[in-house]
N, C-alpha and C positions, 0 to 999 in steps of 0.2 A: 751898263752896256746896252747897244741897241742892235748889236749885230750877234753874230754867233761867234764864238772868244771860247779856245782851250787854253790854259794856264798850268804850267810845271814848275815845283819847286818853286815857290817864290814864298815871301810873304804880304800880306795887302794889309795895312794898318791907316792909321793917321785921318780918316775921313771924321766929319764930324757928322755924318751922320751915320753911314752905313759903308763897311766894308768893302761891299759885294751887293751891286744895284743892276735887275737883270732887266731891263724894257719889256712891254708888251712883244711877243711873237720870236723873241730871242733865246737862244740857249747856248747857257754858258758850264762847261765839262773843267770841274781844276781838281788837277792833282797835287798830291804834297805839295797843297798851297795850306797856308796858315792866316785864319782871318779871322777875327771878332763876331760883324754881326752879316747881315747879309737880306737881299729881299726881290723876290719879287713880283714888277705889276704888271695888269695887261694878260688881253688873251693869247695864250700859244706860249706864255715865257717858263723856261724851267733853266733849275739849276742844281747839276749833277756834281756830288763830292766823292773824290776817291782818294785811295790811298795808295803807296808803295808798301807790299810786303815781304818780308824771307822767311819760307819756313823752314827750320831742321828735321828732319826724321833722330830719335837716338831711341838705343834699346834703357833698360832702366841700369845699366852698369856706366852710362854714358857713350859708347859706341854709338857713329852711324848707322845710321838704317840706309846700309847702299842698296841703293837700286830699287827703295819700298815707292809707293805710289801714295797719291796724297789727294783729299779732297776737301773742297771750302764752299761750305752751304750757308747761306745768309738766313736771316733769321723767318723768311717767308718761305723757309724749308725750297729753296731752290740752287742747285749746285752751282755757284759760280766762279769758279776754277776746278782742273783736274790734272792732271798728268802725273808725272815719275820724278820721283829725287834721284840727283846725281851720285855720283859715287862717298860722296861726302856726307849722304843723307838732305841735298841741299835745294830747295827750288829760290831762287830770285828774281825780284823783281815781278811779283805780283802785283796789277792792279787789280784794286777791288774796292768797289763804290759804298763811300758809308751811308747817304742820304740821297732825298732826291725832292725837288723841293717844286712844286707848282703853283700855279696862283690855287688851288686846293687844297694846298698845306704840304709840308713835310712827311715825307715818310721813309720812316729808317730803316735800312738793310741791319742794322747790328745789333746785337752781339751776333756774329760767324763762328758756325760749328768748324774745327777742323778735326782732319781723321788720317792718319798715317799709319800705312797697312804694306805690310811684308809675311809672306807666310801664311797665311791666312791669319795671322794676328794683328790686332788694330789696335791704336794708342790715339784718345780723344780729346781735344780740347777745347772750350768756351773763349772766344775772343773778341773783344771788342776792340773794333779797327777804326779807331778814332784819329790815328797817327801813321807813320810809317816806323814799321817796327819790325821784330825778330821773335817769330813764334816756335816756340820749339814743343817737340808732341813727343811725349816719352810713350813707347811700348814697352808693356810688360811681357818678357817672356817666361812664359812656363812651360815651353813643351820642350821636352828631351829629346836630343839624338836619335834617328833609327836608320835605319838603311844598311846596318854593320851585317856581316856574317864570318863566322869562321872558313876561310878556306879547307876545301877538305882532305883530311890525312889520309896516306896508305894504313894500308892494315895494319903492315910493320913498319917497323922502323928500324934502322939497325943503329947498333951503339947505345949509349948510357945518355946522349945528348937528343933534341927535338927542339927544330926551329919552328914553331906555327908561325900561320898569318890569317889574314883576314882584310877582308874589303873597306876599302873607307867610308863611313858613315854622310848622311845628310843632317844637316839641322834646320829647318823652317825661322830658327831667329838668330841668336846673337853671333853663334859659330864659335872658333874657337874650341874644338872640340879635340879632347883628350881620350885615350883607350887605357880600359884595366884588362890584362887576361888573365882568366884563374886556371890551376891544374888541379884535377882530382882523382882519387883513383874511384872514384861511382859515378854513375851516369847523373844521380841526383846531385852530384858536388855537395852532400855532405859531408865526404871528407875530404876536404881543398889541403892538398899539399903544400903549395903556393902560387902568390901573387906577383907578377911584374908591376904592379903599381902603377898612375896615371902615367903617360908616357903618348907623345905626338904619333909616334911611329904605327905602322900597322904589321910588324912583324914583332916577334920575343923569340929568344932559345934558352929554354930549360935544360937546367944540367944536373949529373949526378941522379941519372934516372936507372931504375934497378929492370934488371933484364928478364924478359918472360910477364912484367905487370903493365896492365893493359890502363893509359890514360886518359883521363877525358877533358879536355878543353872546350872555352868557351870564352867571351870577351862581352863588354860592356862602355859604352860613352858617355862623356858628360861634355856640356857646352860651355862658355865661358862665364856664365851664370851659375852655376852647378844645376844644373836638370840634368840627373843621370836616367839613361835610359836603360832599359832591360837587356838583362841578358841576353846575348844570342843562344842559337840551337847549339846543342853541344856535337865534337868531333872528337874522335879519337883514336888512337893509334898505338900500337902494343911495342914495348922496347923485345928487341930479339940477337942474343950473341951464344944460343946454345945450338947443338945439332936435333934432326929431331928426334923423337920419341920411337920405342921400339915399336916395330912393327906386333900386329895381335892377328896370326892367322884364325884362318875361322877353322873352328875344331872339324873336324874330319870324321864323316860316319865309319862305323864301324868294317863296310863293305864298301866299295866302287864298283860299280856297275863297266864291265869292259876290258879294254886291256891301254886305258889312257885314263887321265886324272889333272881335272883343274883344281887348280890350289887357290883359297883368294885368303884376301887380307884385310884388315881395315887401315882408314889412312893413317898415316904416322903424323904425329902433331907436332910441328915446328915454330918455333917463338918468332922464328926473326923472318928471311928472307924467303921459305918457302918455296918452291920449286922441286917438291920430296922424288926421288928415284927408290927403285925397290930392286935387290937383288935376290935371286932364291935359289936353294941348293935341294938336293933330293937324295936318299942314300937307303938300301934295305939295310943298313947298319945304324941302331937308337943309337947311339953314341957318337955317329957322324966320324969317327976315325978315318972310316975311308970314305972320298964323294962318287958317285956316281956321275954326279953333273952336277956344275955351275952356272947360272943363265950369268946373260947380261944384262948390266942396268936399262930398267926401264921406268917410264913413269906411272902404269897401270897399275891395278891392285889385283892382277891373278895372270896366273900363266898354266900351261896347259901340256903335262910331260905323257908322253906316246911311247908305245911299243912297250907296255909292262905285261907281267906274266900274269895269268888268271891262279889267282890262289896266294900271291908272294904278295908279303904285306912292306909296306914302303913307307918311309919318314918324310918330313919337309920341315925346312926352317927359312926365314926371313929377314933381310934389315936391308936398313934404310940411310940414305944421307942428303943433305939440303944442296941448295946451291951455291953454296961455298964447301961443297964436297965432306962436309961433318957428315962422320957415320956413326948411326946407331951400335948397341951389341944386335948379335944372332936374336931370333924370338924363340921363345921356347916351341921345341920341333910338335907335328903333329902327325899320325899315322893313321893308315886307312889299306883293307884288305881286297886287291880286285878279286871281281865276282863280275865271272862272264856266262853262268849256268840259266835259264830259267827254272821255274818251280816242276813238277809233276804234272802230269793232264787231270784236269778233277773228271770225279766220278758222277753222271745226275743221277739222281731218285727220277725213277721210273713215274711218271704222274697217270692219273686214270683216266679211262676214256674219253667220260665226261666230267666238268669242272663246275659246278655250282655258284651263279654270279657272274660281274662282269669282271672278273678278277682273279688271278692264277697266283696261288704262292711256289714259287717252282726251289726244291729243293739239291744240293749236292754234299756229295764227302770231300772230306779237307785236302788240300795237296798235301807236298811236305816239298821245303828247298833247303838244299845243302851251306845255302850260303846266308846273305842279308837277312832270308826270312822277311817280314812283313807282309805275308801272303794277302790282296786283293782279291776279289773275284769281279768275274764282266759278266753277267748273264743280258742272253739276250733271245728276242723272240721272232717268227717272220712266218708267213703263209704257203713260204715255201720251201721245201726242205732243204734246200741249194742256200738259202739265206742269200738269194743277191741284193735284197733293199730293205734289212730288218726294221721293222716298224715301230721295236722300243728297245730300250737295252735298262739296267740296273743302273748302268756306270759303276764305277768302282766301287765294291763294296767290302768291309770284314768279314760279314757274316757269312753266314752256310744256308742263306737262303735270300729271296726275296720275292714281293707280290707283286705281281705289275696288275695298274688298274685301269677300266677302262677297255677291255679286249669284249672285242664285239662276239655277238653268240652266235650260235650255228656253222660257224667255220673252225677249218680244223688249223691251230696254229702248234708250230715247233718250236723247240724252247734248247740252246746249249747254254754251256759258261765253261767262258777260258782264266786261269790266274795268272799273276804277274807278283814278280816281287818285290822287294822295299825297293830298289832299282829300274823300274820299268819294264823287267824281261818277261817276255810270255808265253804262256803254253801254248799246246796246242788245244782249241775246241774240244770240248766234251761230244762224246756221241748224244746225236739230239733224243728227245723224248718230245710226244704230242699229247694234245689234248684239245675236247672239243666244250665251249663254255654254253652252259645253259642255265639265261636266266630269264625264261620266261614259262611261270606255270601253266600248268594243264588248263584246260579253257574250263568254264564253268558248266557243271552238270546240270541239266534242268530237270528238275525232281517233277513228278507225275501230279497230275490235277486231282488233288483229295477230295471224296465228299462230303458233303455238308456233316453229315453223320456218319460212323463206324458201328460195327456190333460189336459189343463184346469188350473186354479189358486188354486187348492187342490190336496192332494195328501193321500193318505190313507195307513200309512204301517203297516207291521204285524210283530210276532214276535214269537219265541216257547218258551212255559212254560220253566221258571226258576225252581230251585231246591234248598229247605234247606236242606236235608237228613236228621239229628234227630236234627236238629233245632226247631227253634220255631215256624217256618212257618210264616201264614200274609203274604204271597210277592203280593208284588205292583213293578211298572215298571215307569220309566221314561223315555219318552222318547225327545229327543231334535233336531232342526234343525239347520242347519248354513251356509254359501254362501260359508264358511271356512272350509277347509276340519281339521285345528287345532282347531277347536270349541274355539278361545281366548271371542268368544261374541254371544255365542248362538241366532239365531231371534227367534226362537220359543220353547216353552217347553209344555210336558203334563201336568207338574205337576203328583204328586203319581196316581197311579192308580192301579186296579183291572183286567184291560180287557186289552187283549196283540192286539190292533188296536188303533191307533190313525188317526185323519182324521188332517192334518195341508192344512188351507186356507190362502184367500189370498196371495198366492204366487205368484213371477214373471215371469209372460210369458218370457223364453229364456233364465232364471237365473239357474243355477245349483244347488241345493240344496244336503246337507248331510246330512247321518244321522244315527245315534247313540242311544242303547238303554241299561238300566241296569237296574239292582232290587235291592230290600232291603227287609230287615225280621220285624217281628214284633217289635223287639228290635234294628230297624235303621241303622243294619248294612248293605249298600250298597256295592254291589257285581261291578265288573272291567265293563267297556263297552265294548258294542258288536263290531264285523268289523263292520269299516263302510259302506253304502252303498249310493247310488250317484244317483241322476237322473235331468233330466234338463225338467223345466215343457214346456210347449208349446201347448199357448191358443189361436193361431193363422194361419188361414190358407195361404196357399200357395199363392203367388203372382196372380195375374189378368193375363191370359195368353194374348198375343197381336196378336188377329186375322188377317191374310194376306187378302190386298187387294183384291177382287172379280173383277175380269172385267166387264164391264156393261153387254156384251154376253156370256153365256157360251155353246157350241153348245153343244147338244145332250139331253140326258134326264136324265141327272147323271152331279154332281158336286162334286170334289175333293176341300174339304176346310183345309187348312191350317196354323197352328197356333205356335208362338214361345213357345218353352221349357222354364216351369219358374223352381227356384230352393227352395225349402221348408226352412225354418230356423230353424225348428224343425226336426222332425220326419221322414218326406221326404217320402217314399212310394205316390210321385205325380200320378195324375188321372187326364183324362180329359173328361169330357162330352161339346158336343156341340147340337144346335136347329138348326131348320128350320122351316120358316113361311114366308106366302103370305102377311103376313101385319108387320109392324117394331113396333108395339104394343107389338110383342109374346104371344099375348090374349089368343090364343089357337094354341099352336106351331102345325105347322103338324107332326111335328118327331123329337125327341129328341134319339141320341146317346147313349148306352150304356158308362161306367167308361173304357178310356182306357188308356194304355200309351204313344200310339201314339202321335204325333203330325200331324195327318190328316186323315182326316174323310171323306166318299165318301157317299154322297146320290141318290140314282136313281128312278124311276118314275117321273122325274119333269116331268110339263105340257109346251109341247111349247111355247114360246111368255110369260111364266109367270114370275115374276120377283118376289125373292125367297132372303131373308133375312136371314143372321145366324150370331149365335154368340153362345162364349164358355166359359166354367168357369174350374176351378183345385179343388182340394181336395187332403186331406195329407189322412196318414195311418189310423189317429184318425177321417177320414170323417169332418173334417171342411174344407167347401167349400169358396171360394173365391166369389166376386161379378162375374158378367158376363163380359164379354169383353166387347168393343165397339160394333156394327152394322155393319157388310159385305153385297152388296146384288149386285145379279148377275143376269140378264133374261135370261131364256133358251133359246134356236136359235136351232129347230131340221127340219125347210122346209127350202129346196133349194132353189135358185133363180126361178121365174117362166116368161116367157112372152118374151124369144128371143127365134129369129130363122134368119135363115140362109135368105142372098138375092139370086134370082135364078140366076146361071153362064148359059155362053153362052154356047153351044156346043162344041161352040170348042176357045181354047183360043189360042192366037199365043205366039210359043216361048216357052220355057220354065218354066216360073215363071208365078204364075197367084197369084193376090191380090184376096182373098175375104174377103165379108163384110156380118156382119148378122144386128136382129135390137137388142137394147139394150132389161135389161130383168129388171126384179126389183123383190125387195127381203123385206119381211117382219119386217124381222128381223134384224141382224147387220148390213146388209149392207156389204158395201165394196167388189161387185159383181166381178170378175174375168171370163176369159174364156179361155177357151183350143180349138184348133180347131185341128181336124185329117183330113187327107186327105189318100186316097187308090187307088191304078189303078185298074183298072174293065177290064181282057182279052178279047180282041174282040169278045170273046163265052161267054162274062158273061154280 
């Protein structure tokens, strides 16, 4: 060919050389043509082969796949065909190209995938499209039925018979779908009564169903392959042909409160149609012989009879019938005594003036009531004795007392309580009682500035008045000592007291003592301790001073005595006084020294030749004296030596040097005589 040429259905035979001869720049398109060999030459020539195809959709029981959709990919994974199968599962008259042939060479579209899809299920096939043919794609289905539900039951049912139903199911493949429904009397269908068996329908009725038991349904599909689907949810519904259940009034306390009384009931249980009415009668006679009154049917569960007598005890009974008018027996009656009294006024306990803390326990005596009894109490408190806006109350309490916490101090609050009995009735108000709360201690005492040192093995300190402000006063003071400035073990205490001095004895000379002081109020509460304050006692005087040796002579008529410095262990401010005396007795000192702090003392007017005895003692700040010293004694020495004199020299001496000599002299007193000798020229005119 040298033109452009489509060809259908034909066959091309008989050439002796080639079938199918396409020219340079021609292209020739044949379908369901059937040919040997084929060629062709030249630029631009091509030659396209196609085929006629039909495909079927079927599921794998053999059924169409109506309405599934179909796809045909050639073997260069490119789709060339698509759309929907008819009702028959059918597409025809596909064409689709097997080759394609250029002066390049051939190249083949096949083997063609094909794919037939319904449901989201696909069924594939490998085709080579060499011919005109008839491809058919089986799907496999395996998914089950769903979409089913049980339509849902009343609660009852009436009668021994039950028609369920339920919705019809979907199937994503073959269809064809069949329903089972089971009966059971558990929610789990472990025990299935029975089954209707696979059945087209979407309705069943169960018969020979027992009256008062409660069923439970549910249903299940399979499609015409058998894929059974699951069960649905379960429904179900109670068979009902009795009347209902006796009424159960509620038992009745022993008292009514009033001169009216509601009666109640619980519901009455009915099997079948429900819709329960309740009738009630009321009678002072247990035995109901004679009524009183008969209500009318209603549907509530209490009624409410009026105008009864305070003290006259009254029956009730009850029943019931459904909406087919089945009535219950009577219920067994119930009785209850009106009580239209309140309790007695209670009595308070008197509370004291002031209350200790932020917290009052305010006490009363018991009522008494004639009737219900169950005596409550209300107490309650308020700033003003009118009580127009009480600021707390108990709320109802058993008891014969209670605290109330949190009540601010320095004001004066009032406190009553009223009872009430197992009924709600109430007394009147107690007569109020007051009280004023105090809880803040006495302010702290501040204890006196101790000093350094004490005399002596007591000690006496003091303290400035504490304070309650609008407390309740009484303060007392304790005070305590301790060698510990952490007081872990007090040595000494005042125990309470009235008077801000305490005298602590027996203390230890040289020990250091603390000390600490607080108060407390009439109602015990003790206030912080004071600073502490410190002193070290000191019942001992200064050392023994150590008088210096005297020499036996002391010339003149005055003696400097001298004595060592001693050092106090307390107090210190040392003094010394020393004596003087003509006898070592000190019977009657001649002179005794002034307090000084010297350590040497001068005495003058001694007597010559007398020999003169001293001794000294110390004293501290606090004037405790020490013993005396030992005994010093010194004789005065105030005459010269008396009784030499010179030997007489010649006139004249030769030479230079001259020795002289006198006689010796003697001396009273110390002794140990010396001499000096002078010598002077005399002018030949003198």
């Amino acid at each position: 060919s040298s033109a452009n040429m489509d060809v259908y259905n034909s066959t091309i035979s008989g050439s002796t050389a080639r079938d199918v001869d396409v020219a340079s720049g021609a292209i020739a398109e044949l379908t369901n043509v059937t040919f040997s060999s084929h060629r062709v030459q030249g630029s631009g020539s091509t030659l396209r082969n196609f085929w006629y195809v039909d495909i079927h959709g079927q599921w794998q029981d053999g059924s169409d796949v109506s309405g599934g959709t179909y796809s045909v990919v050639d073997s260069g994974s490119t789709t060339v065909a698509s759309g929907t199968l008819d009702a028959d599962g059918m597409v025809e008259w596909l064409r689709i190209r097997e080759f394609v042939t250029t002066t390049s060479g051939t190249t083949s579209d096949t083997p063609h995938t094909v794919t037939v899809s319904s449901g989201g299920l696909n069924g594939v096939r490998a085709a080579t499209i060499d011919s005109s043919q008839l491809i058919t794609v089986t799907i496999t289905d395996n998914v089950p039925p769903a979409g089913y539900t049980m339509n849902a039951e009343p609660l009852f049912t009436q009668g021994t018979v039950n028609a369920v139903s339920w919705t019809a199911g979907a199937d994503v493949g073959v269809g064809g779908m069949e329903y089972y429904c089971q009966m059971a009397t558990d929610a789990g269908f472990t025990s299935v009564v029975y089954g209707s068996g696979w059945i087209s329908a979407t309705t069943y009725t169960f018969i020979g169903l027992v009256d008062g038991t409660t069923y439970h349904y549910r249903v299940q599909a399979r499609d015409a392959v058998g894929n059974v689907g699951a069960w649905s949810a379960g429904v179900s519904s109670t068979q009902d042909s009795s009347p209902p259940s006796v009424p159960v009034v509620v038992g009745e306390p022993a008292f009514t409160q009033g001169t009216s009384n509601t009666i109640t009931w619980g519901n009455s249980v009915d099997g079948g149609i429900g819709s329960v009415e309740y009738q009630a009668q009321y009678t002072d006679d247990p035995t109901f012989n004679t009524v009183i009154a008969t209500g009318a049917w209603q549907s509530g569960t209490s009624v409410t009879v009026t105008g009864l007598s305070d003290g006259t005890t009254y029956y009730y009974r009850v029943k019931s019938r459904d909406g087919f008018s089945q009535e219950s027996a009577w219920s067994s009656p119930v009785g209850s005594t009106q009580d239209n009294s309140p309790p007695s006024r209670p009595n308070q306990v008197t509370l004291p003036t002031y209350t200790k803390g932020l917290s009052v326990t305010f006490q009363w005596l018991a009522s008494t009531d004639a009737g219900v009894g169950g005596i409550e109490y209300y107490a309650e408190y308020d700033t003003q004795s009118w009580f127009p806006s009480p600021d707390g109350n108990s709320g109802w309490v058993t008891g014969l007392e209670h605290t109330f916490n949190g009540i601010p101090e320095n004001t004066w609050h009032y406190y009553r309580v009223r009872a009430r009995d197992a009924l709600g009735q109430e007394s009147l108000p107690s007569i109020i009682t007051w009280t004023r709360n105090d809880n803040t201690a006495p302010t702290t005492p501040v204890i006196s500035v101790e000093p350094t040192f004490t005399a002596g093995n007591s000690n006496t300190v003091f303290w400035t008045a504490a304070s309650d402000g609008a407390g309740a006063g009484g303060i007392q003071y304790w005070v305590e000592t301790d060698t510990s400035a952490a007081f872990t073990s007090p040595d000494f205490a005042s125990g309470w007291q009235t008077s801000r001095s305490f005298t602590f004895s027996s203390l230890v000379d040289g020990q250091t003592y603390h000390y600490r002081v607080r108060a407390k109020d009439a109602l015990d509460q003790e206030g912080s301790w004071s600073a502490i304050q410190s002193s070290t006692q000191d019942a001992s005087p200064p050392p023994v001073p150590g008088i210096a040796a005297e020499p036996a002579y002391t010339g003149g008529t005055t003696n400097t005595v001298e004595w060592t410095e001693v050092t106090d262990a307390g107090v210190g401010g040392e003094q010394y006084q020393v004596q003087v005396d003509d006898a070592s007795s000190f019977a009657s000192p001649l002179a005794t020294s002034g307090w000084t702090t010297l350590t040497r003392y001068t005495f003058s007017g001694l007597s010559d030749g007398t020999t003169y005895y001293f001794r000294v003692h110390s004293r501290d700040s606090f004037g405790q004296v020490s013993d005396w010293s030992g005994i010093t004694s010194s004789t005065q020495d105030s005459a010269p030596p008396t009784g030499y004199s010179m030997i007489a020299e010649p006139s004249y001496t030769q030479g230079t040097t001259n020795t002289v000599e006198w006689n010796p002299g003697t001396d009273a007193g110390s002794g140990g005589i010396e001499y000096q000798v002078e010598v002077w020229a005399l002018t030949s005119t003198g």
